[in-house]
N, C-alpha and C positions, 0 to 999 in steps of 0.2 A: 646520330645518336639513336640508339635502340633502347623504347623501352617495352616492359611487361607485358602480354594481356592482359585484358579480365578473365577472375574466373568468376563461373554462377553457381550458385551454392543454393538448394532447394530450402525456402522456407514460406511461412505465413502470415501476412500482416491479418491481425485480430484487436480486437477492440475488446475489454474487459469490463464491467462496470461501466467507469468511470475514464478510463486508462486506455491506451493504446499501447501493442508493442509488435517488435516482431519473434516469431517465434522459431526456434530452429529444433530438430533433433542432432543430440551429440555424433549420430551416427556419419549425418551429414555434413559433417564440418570437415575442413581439412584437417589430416591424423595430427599435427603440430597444433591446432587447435581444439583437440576434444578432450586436453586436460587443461589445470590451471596454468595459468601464466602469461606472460606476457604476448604472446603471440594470439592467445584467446581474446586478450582484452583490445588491441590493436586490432583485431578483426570484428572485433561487435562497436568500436568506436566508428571505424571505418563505415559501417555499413548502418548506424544511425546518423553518421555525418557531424563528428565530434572530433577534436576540441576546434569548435567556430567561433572566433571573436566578435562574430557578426550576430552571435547570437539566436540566426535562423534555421539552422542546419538544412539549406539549401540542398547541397550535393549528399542527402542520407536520408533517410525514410522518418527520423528525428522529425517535430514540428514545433522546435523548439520551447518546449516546455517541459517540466521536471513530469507532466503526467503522459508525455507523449516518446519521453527519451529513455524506451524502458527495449530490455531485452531478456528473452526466456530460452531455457535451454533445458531441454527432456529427453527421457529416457529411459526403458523399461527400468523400474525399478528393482535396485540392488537389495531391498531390505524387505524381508518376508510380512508376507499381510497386506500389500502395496502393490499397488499397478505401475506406479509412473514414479522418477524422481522427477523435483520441478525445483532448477536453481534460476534462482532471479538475478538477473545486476541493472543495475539504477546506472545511466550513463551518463556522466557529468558533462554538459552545452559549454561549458566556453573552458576545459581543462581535459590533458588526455588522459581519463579518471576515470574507471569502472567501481562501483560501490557496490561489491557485495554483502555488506552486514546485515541486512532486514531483506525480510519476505518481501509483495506487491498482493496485499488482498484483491484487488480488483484486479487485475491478470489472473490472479487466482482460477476466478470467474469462468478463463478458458480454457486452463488448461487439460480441466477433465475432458473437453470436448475435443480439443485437438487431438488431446491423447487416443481419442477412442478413433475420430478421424483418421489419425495415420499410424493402424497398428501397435499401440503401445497398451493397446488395453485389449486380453484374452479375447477371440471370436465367441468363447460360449458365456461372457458374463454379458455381452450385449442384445437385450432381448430385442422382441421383434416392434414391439410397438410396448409404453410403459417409461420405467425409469432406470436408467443405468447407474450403479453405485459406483462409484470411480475412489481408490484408495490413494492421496497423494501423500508422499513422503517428500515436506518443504526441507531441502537439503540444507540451504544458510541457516535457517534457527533448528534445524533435526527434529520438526514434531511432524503431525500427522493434520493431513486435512481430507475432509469428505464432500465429493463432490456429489451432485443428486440430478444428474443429468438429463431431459427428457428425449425419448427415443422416437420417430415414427420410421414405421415401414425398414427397421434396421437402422436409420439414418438419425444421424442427429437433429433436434429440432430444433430450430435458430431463430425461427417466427414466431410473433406471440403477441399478446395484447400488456403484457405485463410493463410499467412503466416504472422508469426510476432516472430521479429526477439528476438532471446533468448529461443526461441523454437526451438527444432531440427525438428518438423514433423507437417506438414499444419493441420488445423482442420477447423469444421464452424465458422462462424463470427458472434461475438456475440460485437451489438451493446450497450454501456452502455452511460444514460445520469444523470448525477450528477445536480441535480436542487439545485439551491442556493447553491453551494458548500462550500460558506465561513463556516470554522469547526467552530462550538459550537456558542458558543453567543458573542454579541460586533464586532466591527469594523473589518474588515479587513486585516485592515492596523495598529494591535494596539496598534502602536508610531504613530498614525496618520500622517505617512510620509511615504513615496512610495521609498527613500532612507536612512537611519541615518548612523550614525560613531558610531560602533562598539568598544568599546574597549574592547580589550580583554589582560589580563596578560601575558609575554610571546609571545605574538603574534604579537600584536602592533595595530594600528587604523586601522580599515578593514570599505570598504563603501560595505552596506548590503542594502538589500531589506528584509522585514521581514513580511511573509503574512499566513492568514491563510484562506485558500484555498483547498479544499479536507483535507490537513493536515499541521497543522504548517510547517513550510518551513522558512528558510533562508539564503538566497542565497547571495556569494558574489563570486567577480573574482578570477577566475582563477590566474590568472597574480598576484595580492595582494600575492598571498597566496605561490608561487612559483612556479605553474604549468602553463600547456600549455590547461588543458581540451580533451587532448587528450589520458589521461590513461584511461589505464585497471586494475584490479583488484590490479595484482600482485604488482603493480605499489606504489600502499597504502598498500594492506593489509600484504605485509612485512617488511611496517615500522612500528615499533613501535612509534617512536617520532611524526610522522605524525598521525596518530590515534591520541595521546594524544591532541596533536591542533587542530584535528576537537571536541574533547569532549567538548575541552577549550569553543571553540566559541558554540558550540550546550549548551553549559552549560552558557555562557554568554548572549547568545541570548536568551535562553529561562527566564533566568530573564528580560532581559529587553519588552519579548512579556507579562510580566505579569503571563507567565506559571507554577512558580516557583518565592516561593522570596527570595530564598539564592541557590550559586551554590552549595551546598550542598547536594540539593533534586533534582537535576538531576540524579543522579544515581539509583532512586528509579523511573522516566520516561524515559526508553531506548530508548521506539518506538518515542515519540514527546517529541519537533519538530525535523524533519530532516534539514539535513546542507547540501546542494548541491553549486556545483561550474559553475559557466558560463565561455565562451570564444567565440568570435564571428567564425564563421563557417571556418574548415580547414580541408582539406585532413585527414585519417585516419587508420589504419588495425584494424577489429574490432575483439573482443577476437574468432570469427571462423574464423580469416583469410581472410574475404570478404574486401574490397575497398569500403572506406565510401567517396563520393568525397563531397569538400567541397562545389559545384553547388547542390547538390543535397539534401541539410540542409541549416537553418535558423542560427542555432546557436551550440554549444556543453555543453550536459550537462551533470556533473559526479555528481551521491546523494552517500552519504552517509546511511545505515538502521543497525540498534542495533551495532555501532559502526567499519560496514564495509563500504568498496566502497561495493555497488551493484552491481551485473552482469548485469543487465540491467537496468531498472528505474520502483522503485515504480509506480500502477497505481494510486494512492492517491497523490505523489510526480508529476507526470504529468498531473496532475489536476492542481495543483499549477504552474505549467511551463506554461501550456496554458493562464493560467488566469492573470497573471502576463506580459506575452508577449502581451497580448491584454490591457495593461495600460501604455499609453507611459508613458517614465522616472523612470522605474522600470530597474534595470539592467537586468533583461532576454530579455527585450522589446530594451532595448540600443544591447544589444551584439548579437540580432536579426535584428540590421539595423536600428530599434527607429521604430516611424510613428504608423498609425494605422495599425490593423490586428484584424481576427478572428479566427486564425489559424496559426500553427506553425509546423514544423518539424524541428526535434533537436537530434542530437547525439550520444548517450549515448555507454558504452563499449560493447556491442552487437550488434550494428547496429543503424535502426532509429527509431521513431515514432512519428504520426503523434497526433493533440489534436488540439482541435477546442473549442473556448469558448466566452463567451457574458457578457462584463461587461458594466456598463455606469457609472456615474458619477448623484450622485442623490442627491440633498443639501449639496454639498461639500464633499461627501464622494464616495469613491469606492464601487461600490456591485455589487457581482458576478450571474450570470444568471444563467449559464449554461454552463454546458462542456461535451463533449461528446469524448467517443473515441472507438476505435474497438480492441477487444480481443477476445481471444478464449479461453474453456475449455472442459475439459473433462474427464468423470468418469477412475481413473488407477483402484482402485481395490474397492467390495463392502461385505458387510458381517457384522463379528463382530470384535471388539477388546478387547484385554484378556488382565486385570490389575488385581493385587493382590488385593483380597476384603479387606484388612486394609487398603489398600496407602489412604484413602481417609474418 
């Protein structure tokens, strides 16, 4: 019996935020894989090590978690004004299932850097030491993000003292600003109400805020739901029955945002919408042990991503938190103290962070400006990666 080679196909693991992925250009993919389709998606499964029933993704660069099982794919950008396009897919661990419906803010984090890294970004908008503007064009929602990249000696600067928390080791500080973040097309808001009554089977009437903001999002209390907003992972992710109720509501909620028109087709979109929980600001140990005090936060907030608590908080999901907190009568803006604000700091199982955003009110409707927030990333390993030349 004969089989395949491998082939190596040049890419980059990097680490975003919060997030890890690996990062490819379109260029360098094989020609059957640099558009959509099935052949695309059987080669980014393949090369995170998906669908494993084992749950590890031993044989794939995957480390088995929804914030580890990510893939990026770039590209001098097709759309004027723009350096880079940057499409994301979420790769689903124990199904052969690429999720392209939502950004990855935290990948975000690097892809102005890679971009600049590997020619995708002009030789003269790169100074010599300073800050490079980097124009992304996030292809699954079609807005625009800006990256504020710092430069030394031409090179990208990847060290730094800057800390955020969920990261064990400081790097430089990489500014990102999300312009119009409301995700995709239509309203914001799209039950046109800033609060509704959720019902959900099993669960019972939950009052939700329902937005889409960086990334579908809906958010309800803490307290509704039988928590404090002060867990940590282990806290959910070893219940099963608890899991099954945040599906319930992420599956209720998403038909009623119009995402989906039967709960049925929620299991075919794991990444959107997410389901996070509020609680107004309290004392806390965060999963390193550090002392969260409750003077020192706005509010607490736990997300949920591909059916886990999160270890720290989506950067797509805290786009939604700032933007939301900046519109009174939303409950992340209630369980923030209510009032006006342009800026938030909020609690999540890791520690804090902080998210600044601009919305107003514009012929009776919400619309989102602007959010901005600081992360860091940086290049772990670069080279090639070796898949089975049939997986795909």
């Amino acid at each position: 019996m004969s089989f395949v080679p491998q082939v190596k196909i040049p890419a980059t693991y990097m680490r975003g935020g919060t997030s890890k992925g690996v990062f490819l250009r379109v260029q360098d993919l094989p020609e059957r894989a640099q558009v959509a389709g099935e052949a695309r998606d059987n080669l980014l499964l393949r090369i995170i090590g998906s669908p494993d029933p084992y749950g590890k993704q031993i044989d794939g660069l995957g480390n088995g978690s929804s914030s580890t099982s990510k893939s990026v794919l770039l590209s001098k950008s097709s759309q004027p004004g723009h350096d880079v396009d940057y499409l994301f897919g979420q790769v689903a661990i124990d199904r052969p299932f690429v999720d392209w419906s939502g950004n990855c803010g935290n990948l975000t984090a690097a892809v102005g850097s890679f971009a600049i890294s590997n020619g995708l970004v002009d030789a003269d908008k790169i100074p010599e030491n300073g800050t490079c503007t980097v124009r992304i064009w996030q292809v699954n929602i079609q807005k625009t993000i800006i990256a504020h990249v710092p430069i030394t000696n031409g090179q990208v600067q990847e060290t730094g003292d800057f800390e955020l928390d969920g990261v064990t080791f400081p790097a430089a500080e990489v500014q990102i600003e999300f312009l119009d973040p409301a995700d995709g097309e239509g309203s914001m808001f799209p039950t046109g109400n800033l609060v509704d009554t959720l019902e959900v089977p099993g669960v019972g009437s939950l009052q939700a805020t329902m937005i889409n903001a960086g990334i579908p999002t809906i958010f309800v209390n803490a307290a509704d739901i039988g928590y404090t907003g002060t867990e940590l992972q282990a806290d959910i992710n070893s219940d099963n029955e608890a899991l099954a109720k945040f599906e319930l509501i992420r599956s209720y909620g998403a038909v009623k945002m119009g995402l989906i028109k039967d709960v049925s087709e929620a299991a075919a979109r794991q990444h959107t919408p997410k389901v996070a929980f509020v609680a107004p600001a309290a004392s806390y140990t965060s999963s390193s042990g550090k002392t969260i005090k409750a003077e020192d936060i706005d509010l607490l907030v736990r997300a949920m991503s591909m059916g886990q608590l999160h270890h720290a908080m989506m950067g797509t999901a805290a786009v939604a938190i700032g933007t939301a907190a900046a519109i009174p009568g939303t409950l992340v803006n209630l369980a923030a103290g209510g009032g006006e604000r342009n800026a938030v700091r909020f609690g999540h199982p890791s520690g804090t962070l902080r998210v600044g955003a601009e919305a107003a009110e514009e012929n009776g409707q919400w619309v989102a400006k602007k959010a901005i927030m600081s992360r860091s990333a940086r290049v772990l390993m670069s080279g090639s990666v070796h898949v089975p030349g049939d997986c795909f």
